[in-house]
C-alpha positions as CSV (number, residue, x, y, z in Angstrom):
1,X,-28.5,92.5,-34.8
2,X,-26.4,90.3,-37.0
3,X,-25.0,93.5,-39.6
4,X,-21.7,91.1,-40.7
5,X,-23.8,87.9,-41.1
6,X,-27.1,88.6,-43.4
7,X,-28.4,85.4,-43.8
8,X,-28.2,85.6,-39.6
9,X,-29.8,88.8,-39.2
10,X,-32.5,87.8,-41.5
11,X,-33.2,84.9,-39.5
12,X,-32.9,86.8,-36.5
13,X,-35.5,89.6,-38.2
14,X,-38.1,86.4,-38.9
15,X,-38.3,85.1,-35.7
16,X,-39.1,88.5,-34.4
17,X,-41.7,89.2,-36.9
18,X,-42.9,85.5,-35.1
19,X,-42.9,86.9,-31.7
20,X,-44.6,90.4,-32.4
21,X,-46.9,88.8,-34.6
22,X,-47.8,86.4,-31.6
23,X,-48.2,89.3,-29.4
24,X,-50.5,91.3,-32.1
25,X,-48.2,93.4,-33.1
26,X,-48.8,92.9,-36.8
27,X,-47.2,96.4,-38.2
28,X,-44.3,95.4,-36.6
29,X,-44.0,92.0,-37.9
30,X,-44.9,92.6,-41.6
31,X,-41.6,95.4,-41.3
32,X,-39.5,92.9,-39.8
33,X,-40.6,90.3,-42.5
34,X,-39.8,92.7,-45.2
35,X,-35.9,93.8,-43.4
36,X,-35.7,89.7,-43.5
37,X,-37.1,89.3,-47.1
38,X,-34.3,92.0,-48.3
39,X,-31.6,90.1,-46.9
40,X,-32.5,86.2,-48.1
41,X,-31.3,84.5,-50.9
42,X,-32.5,81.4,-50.5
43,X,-35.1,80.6,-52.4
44,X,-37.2,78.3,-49.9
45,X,-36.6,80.3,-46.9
46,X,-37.9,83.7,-48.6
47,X,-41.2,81.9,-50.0
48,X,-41.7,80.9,-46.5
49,X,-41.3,84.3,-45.2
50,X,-43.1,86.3,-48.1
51,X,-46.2,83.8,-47.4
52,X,-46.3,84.4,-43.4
53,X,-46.4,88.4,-44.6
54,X,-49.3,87.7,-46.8
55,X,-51.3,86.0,-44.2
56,X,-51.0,89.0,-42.0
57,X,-51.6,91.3,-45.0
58,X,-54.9,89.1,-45.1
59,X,-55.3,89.7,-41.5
60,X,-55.2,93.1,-42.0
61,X,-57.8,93.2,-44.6
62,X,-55.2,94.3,-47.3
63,X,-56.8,92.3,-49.4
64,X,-55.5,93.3,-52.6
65,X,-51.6,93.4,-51.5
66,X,-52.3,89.8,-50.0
67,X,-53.8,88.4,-53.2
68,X,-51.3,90.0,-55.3
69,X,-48.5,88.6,-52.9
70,X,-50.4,84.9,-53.0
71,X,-50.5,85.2,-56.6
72,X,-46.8,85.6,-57.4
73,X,-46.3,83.0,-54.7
74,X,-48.5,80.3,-56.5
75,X,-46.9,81.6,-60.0
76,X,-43.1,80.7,-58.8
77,X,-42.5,76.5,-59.3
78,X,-39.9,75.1,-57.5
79,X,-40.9,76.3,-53.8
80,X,-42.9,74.2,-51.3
81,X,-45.4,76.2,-51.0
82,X,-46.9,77.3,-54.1
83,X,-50.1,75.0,-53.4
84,X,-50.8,76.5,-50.2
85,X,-50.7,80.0,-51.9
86,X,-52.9,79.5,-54.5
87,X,-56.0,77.9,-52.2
88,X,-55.3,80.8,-50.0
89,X,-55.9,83.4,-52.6
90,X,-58.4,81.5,-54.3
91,X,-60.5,81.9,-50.7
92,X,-59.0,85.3,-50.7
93,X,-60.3,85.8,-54.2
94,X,-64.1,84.3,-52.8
95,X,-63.8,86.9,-49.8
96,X,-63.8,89.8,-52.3
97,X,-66.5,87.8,-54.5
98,X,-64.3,88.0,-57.2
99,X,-65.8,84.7,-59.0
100,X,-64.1,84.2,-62.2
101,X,-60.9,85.1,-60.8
102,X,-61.6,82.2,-58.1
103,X,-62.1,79.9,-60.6
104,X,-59.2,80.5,-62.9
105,X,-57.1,80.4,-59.3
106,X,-59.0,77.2,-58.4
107,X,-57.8,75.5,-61.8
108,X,-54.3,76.3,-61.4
109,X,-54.5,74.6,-57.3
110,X,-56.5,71.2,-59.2
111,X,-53.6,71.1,-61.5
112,X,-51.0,71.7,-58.8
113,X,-53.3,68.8,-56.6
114,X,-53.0,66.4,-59.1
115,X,-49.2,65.4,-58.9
116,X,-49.6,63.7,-56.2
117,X,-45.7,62.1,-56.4
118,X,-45.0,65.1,-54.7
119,X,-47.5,66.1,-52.5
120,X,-46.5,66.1,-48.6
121,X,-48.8,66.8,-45.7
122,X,-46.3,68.4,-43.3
123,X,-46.4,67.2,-40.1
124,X,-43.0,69.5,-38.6
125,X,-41.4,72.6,-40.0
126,X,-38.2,70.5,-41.8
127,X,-41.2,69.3,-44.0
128,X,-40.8,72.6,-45.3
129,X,-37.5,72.5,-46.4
130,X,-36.5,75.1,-44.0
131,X,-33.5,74.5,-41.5
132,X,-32.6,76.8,-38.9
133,X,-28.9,79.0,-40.1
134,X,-28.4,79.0,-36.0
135,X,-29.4,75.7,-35.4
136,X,-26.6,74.7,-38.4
137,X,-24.4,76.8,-36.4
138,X,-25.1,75.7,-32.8
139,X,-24.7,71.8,-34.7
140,X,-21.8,72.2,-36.9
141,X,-18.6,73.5,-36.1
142,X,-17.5,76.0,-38.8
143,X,-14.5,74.0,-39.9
144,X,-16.8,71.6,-40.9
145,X,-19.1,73.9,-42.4
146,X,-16.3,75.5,-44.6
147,X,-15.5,71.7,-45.4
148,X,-19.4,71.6,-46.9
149,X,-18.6,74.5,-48.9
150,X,-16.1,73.6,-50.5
151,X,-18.0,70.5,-51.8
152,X,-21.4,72.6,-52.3
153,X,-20.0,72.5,-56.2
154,X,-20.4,68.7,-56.6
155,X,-23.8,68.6,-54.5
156,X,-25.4,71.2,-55.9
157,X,-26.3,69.9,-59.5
158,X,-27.3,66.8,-58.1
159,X,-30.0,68.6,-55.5
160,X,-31.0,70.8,-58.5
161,X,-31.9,68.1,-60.9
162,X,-34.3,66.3,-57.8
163,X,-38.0,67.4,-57.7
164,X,-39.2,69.2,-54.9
165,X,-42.3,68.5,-52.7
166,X,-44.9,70.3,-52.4
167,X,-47.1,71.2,-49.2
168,X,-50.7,70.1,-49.0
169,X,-53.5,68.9,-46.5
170,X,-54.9,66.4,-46.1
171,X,-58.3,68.2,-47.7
172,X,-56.9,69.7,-50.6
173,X,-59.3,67.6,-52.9
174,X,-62.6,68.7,-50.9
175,X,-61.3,71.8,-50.5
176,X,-61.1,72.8,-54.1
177,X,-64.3,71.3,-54.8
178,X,-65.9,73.6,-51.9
179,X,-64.4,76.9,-53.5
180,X,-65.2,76.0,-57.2
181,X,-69.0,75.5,-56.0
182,X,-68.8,78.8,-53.8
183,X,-67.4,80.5,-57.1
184,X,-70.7,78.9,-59.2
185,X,-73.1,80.0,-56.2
186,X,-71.5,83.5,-56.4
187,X,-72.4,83.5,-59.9
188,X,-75.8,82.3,-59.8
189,X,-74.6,79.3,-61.6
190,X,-76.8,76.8,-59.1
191,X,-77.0,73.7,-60.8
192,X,-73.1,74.3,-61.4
193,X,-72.5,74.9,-58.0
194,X,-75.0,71.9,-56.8
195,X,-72.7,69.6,-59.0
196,X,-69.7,70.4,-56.9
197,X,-71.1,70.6,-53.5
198,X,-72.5,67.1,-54.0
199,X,-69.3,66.0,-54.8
C-alpha cells in the first residue's frame, strides 16, 4: 500500500492484521504481521507487533512457535513488554505441562515484578510507548517533522540513557504465585504447591 514509505506500509500492514484478526481471519493476520515485522525498525513498535503474532500463534494451538516467540520476547530488555511475555509463556509453558520449564520462566517474571520503579499498569495504548506514524503525520506538518530530525542527534542520547517502563497488571504478584503452585501441583510437589496457593 505504502511501497515508498516502509515504516507507513508497515503500519498500514498492522492495522490490517487488527482488522482480519477481529474478523477471525487469523492466517491472514499473522502474514500481515510478519510483511509488517519485515519492514520495522523500531524497536518498541516491532515488540508490540511480534507479541500480537504470538498470541494468535497461541490461538492457533502452535504452541511451540508461540512459546519460542514469547521467549525471545521476555529475553530482549529494553521493550515494554517483556513482563507480559514471559507470564504468557510461563501459562503457555503450564498448558503443555512443561513444569520445570514453568518454573525457570516464572523466576525470570518475579525478578522482572520486582522493580517496581518501572512498572506501569497501562491504562491506553501510548502507555505502550507506541505512537501512531499517521497520526504524527496527520499532526505534524512535515517541515516540522524534518525540523525534529534534524535535532533527533541531540535528543537521542538523552532518551537512550532514561529507563524504560515496563507493562504489568495490576495481578502480576498473585499471578506468579498461581503459576509457580500450578507448576508444584504438576509435579506432585503438594506441600510445595499448598505453600503458594495459600499465599
Amino acid at each position: 500500500a505504502f511501497t515508498d514509505e516502509p515504516m507507513l506500509d508497515a503500519e498500514y500492514r498492522f492495522w490490517l492484521a487488527e482488522v482480519l484478526r477481529s474478523e477471525h481471519d487469523n492466517n491472514g493476520a499473522i502474514e500481515n504481521y510478519t510483511l509488517a515485522i519485515q519492514k520495522i525498525v523500531d524497536g518498541d513498535f516491532v515488540e508490540l507487533v511480534r507479541f500480537r503474532r504470538s498470541e494468535l500463534y497461541e490461538t492457533g494451538l502452535r504452541f511451540l512457535v508461540a512459546s519460542q516467540e514469547y521467549c525471545t520476547l521476555a529475553s530482549e530488555s529494553g521493550h515494554v513488554l517483556i513482563l507480559y511475555a514471559s507470564l504468557r509463556r510461563a501459562s503457555l509453558l503450564r498448558s503443555m505441562g512443561k513444569y520445570h520449564d514453568l518454573l525457570t520462566e516464572v523466576s525470570r517474571a518475579a525478578i522482572l515484578a520486582s522493580d517496581t520503579t518501572h512498572l506501569v499498569i497501562p491504562n491506553e495504548v501510548r502507555d505502550m510507548r507506541y505512537r501512531s506514524l499517521f497520526e504524527s503525520l496527520r499532526l505534524e506538518p512535515p517541515k516540522k517533522k524534518q525540523q525534529q530530525e534534524i535535532w533527533s542527534e541531540k535528543i537521542t542520547p538523552v532518551l537512550q540513557s532514561e529507563d524504560k517502563p515496563v507493562l504489568a497488571s495490576s495481578y502480576t504478584n498473585e499471578e506468579i504465585l498461581l503459576l509457580k503452585g500450578s507448576a508444584y501441583s504438576g509435579l506432585n510437589q503438594y506441600d510445595s504447591a499448598e505453600f503458594y496457593f495459600d499465599l
